[in-house]
PASEBA-1860 file (N, C-alpha, C; in nm, 3 decimals):
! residues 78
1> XXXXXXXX> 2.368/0.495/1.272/2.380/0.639/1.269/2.529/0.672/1.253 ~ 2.526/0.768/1.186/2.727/0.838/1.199/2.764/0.836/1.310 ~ 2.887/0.863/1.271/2.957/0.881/1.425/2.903/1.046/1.426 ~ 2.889/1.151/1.382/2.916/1.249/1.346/2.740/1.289/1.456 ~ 2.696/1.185/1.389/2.531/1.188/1.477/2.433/1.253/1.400 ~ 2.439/1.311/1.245/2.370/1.378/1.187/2.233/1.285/1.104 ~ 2.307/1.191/1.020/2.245/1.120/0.925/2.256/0.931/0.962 ~ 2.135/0.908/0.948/2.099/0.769/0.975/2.121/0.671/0.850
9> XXXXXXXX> 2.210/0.571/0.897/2.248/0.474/0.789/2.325/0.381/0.771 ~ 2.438/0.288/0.714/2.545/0.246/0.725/2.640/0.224/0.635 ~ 2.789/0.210/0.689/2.876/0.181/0.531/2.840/0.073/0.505 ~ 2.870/0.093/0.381/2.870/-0.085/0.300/2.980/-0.129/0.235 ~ 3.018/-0.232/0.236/3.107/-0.270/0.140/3.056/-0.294/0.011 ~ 3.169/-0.212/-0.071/3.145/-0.234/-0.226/3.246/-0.266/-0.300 ~ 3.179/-0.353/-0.436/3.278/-0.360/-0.567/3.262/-0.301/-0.681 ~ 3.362/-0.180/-0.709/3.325/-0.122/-0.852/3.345/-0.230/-0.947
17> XXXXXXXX> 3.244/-0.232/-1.027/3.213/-0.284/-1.145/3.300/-0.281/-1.221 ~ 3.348/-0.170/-1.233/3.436/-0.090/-1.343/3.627/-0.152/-1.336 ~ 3.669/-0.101/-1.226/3.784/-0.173/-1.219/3.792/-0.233/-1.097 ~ 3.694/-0.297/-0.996/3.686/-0.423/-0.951/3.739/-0.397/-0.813 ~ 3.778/-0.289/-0.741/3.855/-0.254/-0.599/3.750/-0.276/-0.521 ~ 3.813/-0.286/-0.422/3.668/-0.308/-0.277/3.710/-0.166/-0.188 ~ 3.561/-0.110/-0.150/3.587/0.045/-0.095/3.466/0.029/-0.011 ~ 3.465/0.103/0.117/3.327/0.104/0.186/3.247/0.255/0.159
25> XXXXXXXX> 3.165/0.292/0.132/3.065/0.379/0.130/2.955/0.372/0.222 ~ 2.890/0.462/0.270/2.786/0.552/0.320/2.672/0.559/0.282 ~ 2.572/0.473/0.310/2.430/0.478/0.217/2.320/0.491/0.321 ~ 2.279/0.651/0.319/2.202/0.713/0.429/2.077/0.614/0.382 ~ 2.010/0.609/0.522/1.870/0.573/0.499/1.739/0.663/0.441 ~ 1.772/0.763/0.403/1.723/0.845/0.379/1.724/0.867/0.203 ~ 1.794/0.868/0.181/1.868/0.855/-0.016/1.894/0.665/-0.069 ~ 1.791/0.548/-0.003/1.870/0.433/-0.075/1.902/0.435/-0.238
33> XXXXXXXX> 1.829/0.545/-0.298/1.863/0.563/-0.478/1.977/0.636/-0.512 ~ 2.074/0.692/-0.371/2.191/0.776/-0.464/2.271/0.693/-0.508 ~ 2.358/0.748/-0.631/2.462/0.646/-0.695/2.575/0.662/-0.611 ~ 2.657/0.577/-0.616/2.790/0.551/-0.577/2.938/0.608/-0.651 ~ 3.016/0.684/-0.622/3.113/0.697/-0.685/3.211/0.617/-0.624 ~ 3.298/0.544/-0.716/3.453/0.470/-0.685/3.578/0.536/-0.635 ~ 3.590/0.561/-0.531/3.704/0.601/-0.455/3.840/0.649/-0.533 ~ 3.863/0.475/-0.600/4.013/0.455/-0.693/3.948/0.523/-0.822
41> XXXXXXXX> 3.869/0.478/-0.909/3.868/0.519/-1.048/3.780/0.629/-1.052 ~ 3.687/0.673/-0.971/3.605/0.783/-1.016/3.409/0.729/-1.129 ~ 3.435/0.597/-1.125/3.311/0.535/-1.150/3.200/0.579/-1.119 ~ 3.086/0.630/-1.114/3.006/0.625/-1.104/2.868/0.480/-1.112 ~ 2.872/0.477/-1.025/2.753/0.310/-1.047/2.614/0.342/-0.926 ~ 2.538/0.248/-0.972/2.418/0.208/-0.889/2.457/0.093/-0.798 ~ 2.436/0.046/-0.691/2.434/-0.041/-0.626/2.290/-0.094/-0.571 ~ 2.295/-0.233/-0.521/2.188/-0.304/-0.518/2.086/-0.228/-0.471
49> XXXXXXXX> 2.086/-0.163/-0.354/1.977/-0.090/-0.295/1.967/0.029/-0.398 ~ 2.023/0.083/-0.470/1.990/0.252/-0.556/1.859/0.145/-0.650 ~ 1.877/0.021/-0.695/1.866/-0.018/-0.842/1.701/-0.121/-0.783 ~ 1.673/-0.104/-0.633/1.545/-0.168/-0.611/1.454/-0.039/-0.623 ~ 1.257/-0.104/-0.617/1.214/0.000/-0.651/1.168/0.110/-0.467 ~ 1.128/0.220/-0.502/1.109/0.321/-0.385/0.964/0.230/-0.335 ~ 0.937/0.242/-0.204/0.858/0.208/-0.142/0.783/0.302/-0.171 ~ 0.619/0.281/-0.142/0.518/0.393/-0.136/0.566/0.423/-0.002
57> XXXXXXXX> 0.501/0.569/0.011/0.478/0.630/0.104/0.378/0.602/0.214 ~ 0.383/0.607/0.310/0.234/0.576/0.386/0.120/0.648/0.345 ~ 0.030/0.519/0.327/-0.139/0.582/0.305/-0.115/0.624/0.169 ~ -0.067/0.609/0.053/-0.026/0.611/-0.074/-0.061/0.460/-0.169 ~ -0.133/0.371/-0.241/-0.163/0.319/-0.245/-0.186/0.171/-0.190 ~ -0.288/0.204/-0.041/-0.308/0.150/0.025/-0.467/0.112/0.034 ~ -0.531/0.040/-0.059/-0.701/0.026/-0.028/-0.762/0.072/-0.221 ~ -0.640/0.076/-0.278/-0.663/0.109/-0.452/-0.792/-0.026/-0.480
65> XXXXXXXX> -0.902/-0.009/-0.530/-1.000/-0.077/-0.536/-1.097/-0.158/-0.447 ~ -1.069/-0.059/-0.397/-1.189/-0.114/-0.241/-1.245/-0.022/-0.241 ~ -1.399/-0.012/-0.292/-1.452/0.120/-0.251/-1.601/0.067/-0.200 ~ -1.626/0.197/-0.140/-1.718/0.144/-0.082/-1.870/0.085/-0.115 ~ -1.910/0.000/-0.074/-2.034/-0.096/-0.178/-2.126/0.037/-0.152 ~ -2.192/0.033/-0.287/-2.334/0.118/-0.288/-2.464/0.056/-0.225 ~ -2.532/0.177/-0.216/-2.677/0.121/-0.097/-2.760/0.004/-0.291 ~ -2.735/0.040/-0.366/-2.801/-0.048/-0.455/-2.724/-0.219/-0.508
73> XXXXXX> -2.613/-0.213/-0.485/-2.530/-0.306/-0.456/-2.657/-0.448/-0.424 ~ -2.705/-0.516/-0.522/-2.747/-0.646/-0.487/-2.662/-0.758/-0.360 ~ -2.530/-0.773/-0.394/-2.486/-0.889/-0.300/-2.464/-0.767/-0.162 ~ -2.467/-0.651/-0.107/-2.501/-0.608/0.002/-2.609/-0.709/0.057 ~ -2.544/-0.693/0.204/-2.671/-0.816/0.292/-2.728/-0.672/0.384 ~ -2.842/-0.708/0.388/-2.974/-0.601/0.429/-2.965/-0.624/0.585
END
């Protein structure tokens, strides 16, 4: 959590791509897809967590092809 106490998350250490400085940034748990800007050059980049994919949501495809057997359903056991 911040010191600030608002937003849940932590710095990270980073390397711009671009011209290669090491800077720590802020990557709320809440936004892991925002991009990163470079402190020194003004870069704009993705970092590892922006560039994985979003989790579903809960109860969001959870049970996709499971439905329920019909009363005519042969392998149903009686």
């Amino acid at each position: 959590m911040s010191i600030e106490g608002g937003m849940k998350g932590a710095q990270r250490r980073l390397v711009c791509p671009d011209c290669g400085k090491v800077f720590f940034a802020w990557r709320p748990d809440e936004l892991p897809a925002a991009k990163i800007k470079c402190y020194f050059c003004r870069h704009e980049f993705a970092d590892e967590a922006a560039r994985r994919p979003s989790p579903l949501p809960p109860g969001e495809g959870q049970g996709e092809g499971l439905a329920a057997p019909s009363p005519d359903d042969p392998k149903t056991p009686s």
